[in-house]
C-alpha positions, -999 to 999 in steps of 0.1 A, spaced: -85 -207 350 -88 -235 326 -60 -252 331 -46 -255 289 -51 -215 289 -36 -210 324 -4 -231 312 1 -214 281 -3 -176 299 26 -191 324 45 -204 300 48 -167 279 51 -151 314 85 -176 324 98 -170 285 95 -128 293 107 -130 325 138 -153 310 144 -126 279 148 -99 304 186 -103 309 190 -105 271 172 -75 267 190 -54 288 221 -64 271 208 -57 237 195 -20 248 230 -13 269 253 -25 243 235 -9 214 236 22 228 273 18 237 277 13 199 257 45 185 276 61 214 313 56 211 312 37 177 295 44 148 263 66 150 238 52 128 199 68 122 184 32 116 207 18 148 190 46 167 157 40 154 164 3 165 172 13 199 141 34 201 120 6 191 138 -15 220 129 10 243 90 9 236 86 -24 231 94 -26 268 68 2 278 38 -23 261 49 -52 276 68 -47 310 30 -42 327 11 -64 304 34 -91 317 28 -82 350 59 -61 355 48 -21 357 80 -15 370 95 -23 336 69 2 317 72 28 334 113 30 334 113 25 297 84 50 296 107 76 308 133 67 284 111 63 253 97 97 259 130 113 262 137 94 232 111 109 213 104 145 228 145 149 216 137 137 181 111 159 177 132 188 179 150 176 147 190 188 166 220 167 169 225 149 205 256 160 228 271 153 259 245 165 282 222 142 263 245 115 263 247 113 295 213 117 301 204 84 282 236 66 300 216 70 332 178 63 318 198 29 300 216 19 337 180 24 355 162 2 332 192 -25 331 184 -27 365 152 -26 365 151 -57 341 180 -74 363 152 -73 398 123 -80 376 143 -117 364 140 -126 399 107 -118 406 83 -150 414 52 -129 418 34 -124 383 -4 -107 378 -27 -137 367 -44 -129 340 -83 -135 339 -98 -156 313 -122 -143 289 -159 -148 280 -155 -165 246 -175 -134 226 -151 -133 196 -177 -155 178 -148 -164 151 -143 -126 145 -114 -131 121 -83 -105 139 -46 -94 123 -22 -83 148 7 -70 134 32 -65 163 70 -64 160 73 -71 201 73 -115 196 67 -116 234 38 -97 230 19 -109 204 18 -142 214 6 -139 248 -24 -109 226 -29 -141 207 -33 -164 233 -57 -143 249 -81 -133 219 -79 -173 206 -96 -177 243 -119 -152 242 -134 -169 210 -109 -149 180 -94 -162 154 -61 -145 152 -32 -142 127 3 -127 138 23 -107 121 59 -92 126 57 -64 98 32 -44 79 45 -55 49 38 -95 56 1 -88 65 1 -66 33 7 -93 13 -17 -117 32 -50 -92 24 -50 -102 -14 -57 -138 5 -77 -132 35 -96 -104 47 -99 -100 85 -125 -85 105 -102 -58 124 -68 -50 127 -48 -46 156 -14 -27 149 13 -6 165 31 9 137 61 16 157 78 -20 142 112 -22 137 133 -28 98 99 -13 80 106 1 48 78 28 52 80 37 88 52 44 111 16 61 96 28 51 59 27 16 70 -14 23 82 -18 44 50 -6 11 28 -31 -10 45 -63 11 47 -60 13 12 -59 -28 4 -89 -33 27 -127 -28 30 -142 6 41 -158 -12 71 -123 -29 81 -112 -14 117 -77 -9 119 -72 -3 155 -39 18 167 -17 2 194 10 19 207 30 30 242 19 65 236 -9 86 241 -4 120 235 -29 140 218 -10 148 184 1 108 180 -41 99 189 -51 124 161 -27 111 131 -43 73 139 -76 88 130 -63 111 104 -44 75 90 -79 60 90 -78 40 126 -108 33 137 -101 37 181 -65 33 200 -56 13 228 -30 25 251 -1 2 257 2 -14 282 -27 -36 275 -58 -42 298 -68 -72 285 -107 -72 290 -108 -36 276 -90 -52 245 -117 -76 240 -149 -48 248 -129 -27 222 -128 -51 195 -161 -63 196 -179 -27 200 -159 -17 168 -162 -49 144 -203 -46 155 -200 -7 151 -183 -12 115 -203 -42 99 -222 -32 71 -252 -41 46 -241 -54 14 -265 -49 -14 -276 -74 -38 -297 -75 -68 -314 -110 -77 -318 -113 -111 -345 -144 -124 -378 -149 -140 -388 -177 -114 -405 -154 -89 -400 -185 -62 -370 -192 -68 -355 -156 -64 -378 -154 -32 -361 -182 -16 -327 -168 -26 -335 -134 -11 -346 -147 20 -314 -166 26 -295 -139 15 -312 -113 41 -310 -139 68 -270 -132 63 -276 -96 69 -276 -84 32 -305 -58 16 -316 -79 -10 -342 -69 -43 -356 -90 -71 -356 -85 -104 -384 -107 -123 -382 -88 -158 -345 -95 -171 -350 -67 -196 -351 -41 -166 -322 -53 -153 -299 -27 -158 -325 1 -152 -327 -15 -117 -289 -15 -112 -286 20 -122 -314 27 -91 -306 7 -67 -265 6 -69 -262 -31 -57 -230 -47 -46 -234 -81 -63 -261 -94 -88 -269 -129 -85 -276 -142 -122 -302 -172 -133 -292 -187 -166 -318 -195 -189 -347 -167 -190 -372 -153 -216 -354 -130 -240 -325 -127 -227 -303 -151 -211 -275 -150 -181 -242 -144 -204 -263 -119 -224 -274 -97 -191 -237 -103 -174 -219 -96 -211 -244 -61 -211 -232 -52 -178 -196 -58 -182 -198 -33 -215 -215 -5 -191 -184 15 -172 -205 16 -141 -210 -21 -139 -174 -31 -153 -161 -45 -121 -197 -54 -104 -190 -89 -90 -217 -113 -106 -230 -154 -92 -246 -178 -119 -265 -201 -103 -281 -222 -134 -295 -258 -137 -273 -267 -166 -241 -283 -160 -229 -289 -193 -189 -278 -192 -192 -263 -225 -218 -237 -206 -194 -233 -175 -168 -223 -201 -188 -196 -217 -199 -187 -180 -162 -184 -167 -149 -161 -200 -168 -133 -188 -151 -130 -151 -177 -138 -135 -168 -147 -97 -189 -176 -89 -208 -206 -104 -235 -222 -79 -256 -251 -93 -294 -252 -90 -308 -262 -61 -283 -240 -44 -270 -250 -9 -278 -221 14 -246 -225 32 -224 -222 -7 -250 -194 -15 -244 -169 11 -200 -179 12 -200 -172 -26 -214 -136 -24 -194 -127 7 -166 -137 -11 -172 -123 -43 -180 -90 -24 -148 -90 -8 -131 -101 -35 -143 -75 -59 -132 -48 -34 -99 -57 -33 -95 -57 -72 -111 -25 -70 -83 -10 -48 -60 -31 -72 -77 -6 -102 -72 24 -86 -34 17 -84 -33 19 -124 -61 47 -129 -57 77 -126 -88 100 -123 -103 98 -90 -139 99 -81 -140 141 -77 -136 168 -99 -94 175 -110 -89 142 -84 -63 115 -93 -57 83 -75 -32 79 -48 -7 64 -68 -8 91 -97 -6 119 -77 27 105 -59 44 99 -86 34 133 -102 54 149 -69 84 125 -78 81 136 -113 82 174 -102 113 167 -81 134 155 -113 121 184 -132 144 211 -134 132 239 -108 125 279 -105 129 299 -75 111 327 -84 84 305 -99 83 271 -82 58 245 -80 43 241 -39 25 216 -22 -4 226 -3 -16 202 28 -51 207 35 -68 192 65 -100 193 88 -93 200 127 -108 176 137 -115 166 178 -110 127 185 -142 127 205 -160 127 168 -150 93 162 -163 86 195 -198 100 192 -202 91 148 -179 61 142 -165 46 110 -194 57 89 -196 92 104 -164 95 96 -165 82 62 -195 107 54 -168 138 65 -140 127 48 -164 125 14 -183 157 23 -147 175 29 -132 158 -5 -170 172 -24 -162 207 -9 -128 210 -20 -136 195 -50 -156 228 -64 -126 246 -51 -96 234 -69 -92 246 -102 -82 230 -139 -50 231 -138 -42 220 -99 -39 183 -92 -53 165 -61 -58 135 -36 -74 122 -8 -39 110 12 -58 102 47 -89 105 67 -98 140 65 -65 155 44 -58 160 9 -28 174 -7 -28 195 -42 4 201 -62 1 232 -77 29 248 -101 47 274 -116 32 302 -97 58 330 -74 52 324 -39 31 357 -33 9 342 -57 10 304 -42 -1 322 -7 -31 342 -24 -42 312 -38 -41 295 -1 -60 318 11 -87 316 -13 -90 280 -10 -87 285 33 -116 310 30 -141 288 10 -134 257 32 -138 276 66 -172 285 50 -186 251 41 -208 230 67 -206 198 72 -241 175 78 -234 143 97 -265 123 108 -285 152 111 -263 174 131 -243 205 117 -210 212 122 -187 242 109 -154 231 113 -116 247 109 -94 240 75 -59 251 79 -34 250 51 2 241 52 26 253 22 59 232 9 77 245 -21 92 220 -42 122 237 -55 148 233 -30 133 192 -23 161 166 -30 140 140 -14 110 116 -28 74 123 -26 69 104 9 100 135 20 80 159 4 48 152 20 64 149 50 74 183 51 40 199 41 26 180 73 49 200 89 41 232 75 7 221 79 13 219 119 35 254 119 -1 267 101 -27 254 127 -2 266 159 0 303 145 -17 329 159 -22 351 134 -22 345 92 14 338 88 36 358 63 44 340 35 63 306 46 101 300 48 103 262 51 130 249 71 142 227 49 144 257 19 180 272 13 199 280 -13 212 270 -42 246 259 -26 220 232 -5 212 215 -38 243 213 -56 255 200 -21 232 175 -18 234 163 -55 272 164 -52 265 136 -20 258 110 -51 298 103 -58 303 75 -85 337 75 -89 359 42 -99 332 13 -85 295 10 -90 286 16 -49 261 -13 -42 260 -2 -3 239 29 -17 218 10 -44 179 -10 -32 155 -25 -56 115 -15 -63 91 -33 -77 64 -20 -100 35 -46 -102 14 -55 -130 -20 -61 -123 -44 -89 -135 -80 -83 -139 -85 -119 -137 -61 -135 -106 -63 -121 -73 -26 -125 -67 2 -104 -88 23 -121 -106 45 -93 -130 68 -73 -111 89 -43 -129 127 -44 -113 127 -7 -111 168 9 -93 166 34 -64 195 54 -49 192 53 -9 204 87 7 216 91 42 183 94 58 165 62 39 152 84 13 150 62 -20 158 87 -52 145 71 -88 171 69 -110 167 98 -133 188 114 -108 217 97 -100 222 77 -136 240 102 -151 264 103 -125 281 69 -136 315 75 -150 316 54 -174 296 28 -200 308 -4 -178 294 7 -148 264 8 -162 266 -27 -171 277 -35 -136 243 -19 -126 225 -42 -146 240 -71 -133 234 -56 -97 196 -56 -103 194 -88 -118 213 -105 -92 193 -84 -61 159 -89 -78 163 -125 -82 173 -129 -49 146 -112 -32 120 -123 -55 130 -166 -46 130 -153 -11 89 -152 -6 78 -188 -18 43 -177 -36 70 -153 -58 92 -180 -60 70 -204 -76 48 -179 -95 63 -143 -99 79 -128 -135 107 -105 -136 109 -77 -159 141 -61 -161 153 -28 -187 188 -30 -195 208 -2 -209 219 2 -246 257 -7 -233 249 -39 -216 224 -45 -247 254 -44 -270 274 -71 -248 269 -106 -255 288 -120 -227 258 -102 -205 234 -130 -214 258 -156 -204 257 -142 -171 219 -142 -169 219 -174 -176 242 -188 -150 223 -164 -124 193 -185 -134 206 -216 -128 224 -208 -92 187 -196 -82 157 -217 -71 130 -199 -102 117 -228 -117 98 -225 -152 100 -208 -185 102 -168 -185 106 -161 -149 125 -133 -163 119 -106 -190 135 -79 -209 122 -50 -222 133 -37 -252 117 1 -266 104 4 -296 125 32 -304 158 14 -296 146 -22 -319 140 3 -352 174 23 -346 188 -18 -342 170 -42 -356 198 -69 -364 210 -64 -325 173 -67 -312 171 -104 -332 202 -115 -319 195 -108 -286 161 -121 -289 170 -152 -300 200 -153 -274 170 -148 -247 149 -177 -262 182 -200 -259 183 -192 -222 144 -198 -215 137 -158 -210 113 -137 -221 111 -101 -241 88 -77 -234 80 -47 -263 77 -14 -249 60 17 -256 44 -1 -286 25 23 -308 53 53 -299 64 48 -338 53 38 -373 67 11 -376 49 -9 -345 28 -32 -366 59 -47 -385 78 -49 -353 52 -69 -337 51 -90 -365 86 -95 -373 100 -105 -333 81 -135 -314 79 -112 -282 64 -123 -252 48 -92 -242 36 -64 -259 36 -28 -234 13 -1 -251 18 32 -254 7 54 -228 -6 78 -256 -28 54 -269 -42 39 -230 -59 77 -225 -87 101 -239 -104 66 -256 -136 74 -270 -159 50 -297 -147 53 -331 -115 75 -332 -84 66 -345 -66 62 -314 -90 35 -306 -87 16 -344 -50 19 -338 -57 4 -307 -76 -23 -317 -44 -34 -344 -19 -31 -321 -41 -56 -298 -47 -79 -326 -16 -83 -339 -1 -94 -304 -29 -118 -295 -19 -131 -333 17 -135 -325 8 -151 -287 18 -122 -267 6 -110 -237 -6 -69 -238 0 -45 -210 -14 -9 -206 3 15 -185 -12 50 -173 -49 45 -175 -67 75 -179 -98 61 -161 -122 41 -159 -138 40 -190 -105 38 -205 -106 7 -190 -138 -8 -194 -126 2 -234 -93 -21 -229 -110 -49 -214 -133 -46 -242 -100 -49 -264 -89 -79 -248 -64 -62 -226 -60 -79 -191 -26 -68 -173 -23 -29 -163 6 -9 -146 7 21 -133 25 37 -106 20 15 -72 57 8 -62 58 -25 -41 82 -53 -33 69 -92 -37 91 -97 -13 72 -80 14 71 -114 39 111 -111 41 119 -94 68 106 -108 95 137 -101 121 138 -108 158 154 -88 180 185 -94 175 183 -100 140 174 -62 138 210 -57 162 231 -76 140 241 -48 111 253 -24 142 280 -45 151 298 -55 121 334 -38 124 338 -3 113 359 -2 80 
């Protein structure tokens, strides 16, 4: 064993061994806590987590003893929670004897002097770029140790969110992650869900985790994992695992070479393909877009100066085309005048290479560019909201379409339902087709269902293999005919993968929407489970009665648990964060402060439902300073947001009317580490600035005096939008959603479109459009010279902020009960 490897292994083997006394004392006295103290669902989460962190890496460190006691505790843990009733004595004391067996088990194992030796690798990583985000410390370093051996380049992190945020900087070649990692805001698959969507098709995330039972293996795949490795970890079947999948997932880029020197593309090309890439030429610049059409490349690489037509003509041509608005293009030109550059770099383009091109430069720029493009291209589908299939919409839309439904007043006998649709499928398909086979089902499954839903449904893709559609209004005989028509047509379609036919089972679960007090992530939740009542019935089941349906008494109950009485109730209050997304900048900058109410079970409700519970106008100004003051501290929390990030913040029409209010802002500002001019902005609607003009100058000018910003809203909404503009330096001007949809050439919508626009760029403001329709909407707004969109993604940019040891994560479970 070298001997720099073999130290570092012993040195993470002595640090485990050491821990093991603290660890019993963590899982025994937080237990003793939830027990006889104060019964928490996040401290028993906690102790869960405690519990299988031990099953991973008792025997990985050498210790089986270890996993195999916390193995029976963990599954106890979870078989009980899966029965969704309250714990008693029996259970109790249960738990008091599985917790006393593994304190002792940890107590012998500190004394042990006997520890496996761990083999060292063949160095086969070749570089292979890894993410491991692991909430068990102990663990991950000695993973990391390991895979930097084998020949890896490895990045740790402790929570989804943190390696989130890292993905608009770096994309990895796989992803190792066990989504079982304590204090995450979206617990569990929602955490894989988050990043499958940020990263490349051809990404492997690969599932680690303590258990291995069938239904656990079969939401990874459904989540979009790639294979799953069983804690506790063999380390040389880590290593086979990740270098069969990263070789099993790499795929051809295509690009399109665009120059009238035959030669010169020639040698380009050959470079190119010598990287792995499925190169063409294009000789004839005026075919160029003929070609692009056929041949569907990934990147074009652009020549300057050619007959005809030149570079910034082709790449200005292409960037009007809706199919080619976010193709990623290179220059690569002799002339290196700046003015040149300067035209080159107006038009986005993500690269400028100078003639003669190093090969090395040549093929970086176009794997970046590629991989930068794709991320922006995820980035777009957060603000869009048609989706590639018939009656599709994006992710984000279709979420927040379900927590629009919820706030909408509901109908028993004619209530809107959520239907879960997914394939059965067997985890031996991944096996035997991989990541592309099983990217070809999952489109050939959204196609079919596709031709299935009708005009008035709305649908999405959530996960490999399942969609969900939110239908309405219809009586729940009729939700259950119209289930069965859509089970019937699926069960009949075939499915072609690589030659080989398959017929393979749909089932439908049903979850009506008018009992829901939840969010859309609740909502969903409960579909899956209808989905899983559906597949385990034997026969067609009568029409559902959802567990979590009762009567009306449940929802005036439940809305009666949101009590504002004499104080504004901070302990039930937590911030979002609605992004606003550049075209141009690969990291976000503009972040909405948006107030959620946080029920018993962690369930965030927006605040159309619980504003209207405050008593009185002041509390609603001590709301306003609760957000400012809690999004200001989270956003100087995360140093890139610290340094970079905007704040936009709505106040209400009482705080509006108080002077004193900006004071405060002001002396927030200065107690906080934002540096700069307007770090943080107000919006102001439309509507409200003509019903007070003389108010919204005041204030205005009170927010230039204090170094803030002011952000228009729903501009367009009214007639007087181009004097308002005018009149008020604002900072930023946020259209209309009205006038962001249905764009076509010539109409009014679009004229009024193009004033609004001009009349902000005029006055120095920056525009925002919110609610994109699609893509050619958007192609049509670039066009306009619109550059920042928002639409329903809710984020924090605070997401590298809780990384929390251990007993960081104990802390809040021990504080005195009041």
């Amino acid at each position: 064993m070298p001997q720099t490897f073999g130290n570092n292994v012993q040195h993470l083997q002595r640090q485990f061994l050491e821990s093991l006394p603290q660890k019993a004392h963590q899982l025994e006295d937080l237990w003793r806590h939830l027990r006889y103290l104060r019964w928490s669902e996040q401290g028993f989460k906690t102790f869960q987590q405690l519990a299988h962190r031990l099953v991973g890496s008792g025997a990985t460190f050498g210790i089986p003893e270890i996993s195999q006691t916390a193995q029976l505790l963990d599954q106890y843990l979870q078989d009980y929670q899966e029965l969704g009733q309250p714990m008693g004595g029996i259970e109790f004391e249960m738990i008091d004897q599985m917790v006393s067996a593994l304190g002792r088990t940890l107590a012998n194992a500190k004394t042990s002097t006997s520890l496996k030796e761990i083999t060292v690798p063949e160095n086969t990583g070749a570089g292979k770029h890894i993410f491991i985000v692991e909430s068990d410390h102990a663990l991950a370093a000695l993973m990391t140790v390991y895979l930097r051996q084998a020949g890896f380049s490895v990045h740790h992190f402790n929570s989804a969110g943190a390696c989130i945020q890292h993905l608009s900087l770096q994309t990895p070649h796989a992803i190792l992650i066990d989504p079982n990692t304590a204090n995450e805001i979206n617990f569990g698959f929602d955490a894989i869900h988050q990043i499958k969507n940020r990263i490349e098709q051809n990404v492997p995330i690969i599932f680690l985790s303590a258990r291995s039972d069938m239904h656990t293996r079969l939401r990874a795949l459904r989540a979009g994992c790639a294979t799953y490795i069983t804690k506790p970890i063999e380390f040389s079947s880590l290593v086979r695992t990740l270098v069969h999948t990263i070789k099993a997932s790499e795929i051809t880029y295509k690009v399109m070479i665009v120059d009238d020197e035959e030669l010169v593309a020639s040698y380009h090309a050959e470079i190119l393909r010598n990287a792995g890439m499925d190169v063409i030429s294009v000789s004839k610049p005026m075919q160029t877009l003929q070609r692009a059409a056929e041949f569907k490349p990934d990147l074009v690489v652009l020549d300057m100066h050619m007959p005809e037509i030149n570079g910034i003509e082709l790449a200005t041509l292409l960037r009007q085309n809706e199919q080619f608005l976010l193709l990623p293009i290179v220059f690569v030109t002799a002339d290196t005048s700046p003015k040149l550059r300067q035209s080159i770099e107006s038009l986005g383009v993500n690269a400028i290479l100078t003639k003669p091109v190093d090969m090395d430069a040549l093929v970086i720029s176009c794997e970046r560019a590629i991989r930068d493009t794709f991320a922006l291209k995820h980035r777009i589908e957060s603000i869009t909201q048609r989706g590639h299939h018939t009656n599709q919409i994006t992710r984000s839309y279709f979420y927040a379409a379900i927590d629009n439904e919820l706030q909408a007043e509901h109908s028993h006998q004619s209530p809107t339902a959520l239907y879960y649709i997914a394939l059965d499928i067997e985890e031996s398909f991944y096996q035997e087709f991989g990541p592309s086979g099983s990217a070809k089902l999952h489109e050939l499954f959204c196609q079919r269902l596709a031709q299935v839903i009708g005009s008035e449904e709305q649908w999405s893709d959530v996960s490999n293999f399942v969609a969900c559609v939110l239908v309405g209004k219809r009586s729940r005989s009729q939700h259950q005919q119209r289930v069965a028509q859509i089970a019937e047509y699926m069960s009949e379609s075939t499915y072609d993968i690589d030659g080989e036919t398959f017929v393979i089972n749909t089932h439908i679960g049903v979850h009506f929407l008018d009992t829901e007090m939840g969010t859309a992530n609740t909502a969903l939740a409960h579909a899956e489970q209808a989905y899983e009542r559906a597949k385990k019935a034997v026969s067609p089941p009568a029409p559902p009665v959802d567990k979590h349906e009762t009567s009306d008494a449940k929802i005036a109950a439940s809305a009666a648990s949101i009590s504002i009485n004499e104080r504004l109730p901070e302990e039930n209050l937590r911030i979002c964060y609605q992004p606003m997304i550049s075209l141009e900048k690969s990291q976000i900058e503009h972040y909405e402060a948006l107030v959620r109410w946080r029920m018993d079970d962690d369930e965030l409700i927006p605040a159309a439902k619980f504003l209207h519970y405050l008593e009185n106008s002041s509390m609603r100004v001590d709301l306003d300073r609760w957000v400012l003051q809690s999004a200001i501290s989270a956003i100087t929390v995360d140093s890139y947001a610290r340094e970079n990030a905007s704040l936009f913040i709505h106040l209400s029409d009482e705080t509006l009317a108080q002077k004193s209010f900006f004071s405060f802002a002001a002396n927030v500002l200065r107690s906080s580490r934002l540096r700069g001019q307007r770090r943080l902005i107000f919006i102001f609607e439309e509507s409200w600035i003509v019903q007070h003009p003389a108010d919204a100058r005041a204030v205005i000018n009170a927010l230039n005096n204090i170094e803030c910003g002011s952000c228009l809203s729903h501009s367009g909404s009214t007639p007087e939008s181009l004097e308002i503009i005018n009149t008020f330096n604002f900072n930023y001007v946020r259209l209309a959603p009205s006038l962001t949809s249905n764009l076509t050439n010539d109409s009014d919508q679009e004229r009024q479109l193009a004033k609004l626009v001009g009349a902000a760029k005029n006055s120095g403001a920056e525009i925002i459009a919110t609610q994109v329709e699609d893509s050619k909407n958007l192609s049509t707004l670039w066009v306009n010279g619109v550059r920042l969109f928002q639409g329903f993604l809710l984020q924090s940019p605070d997401q590298s902020i809780h990384p929390h040891k251990d007993i960081d994560a104990l802390k809040q479970f021990f504080t005195p009960t009041p």
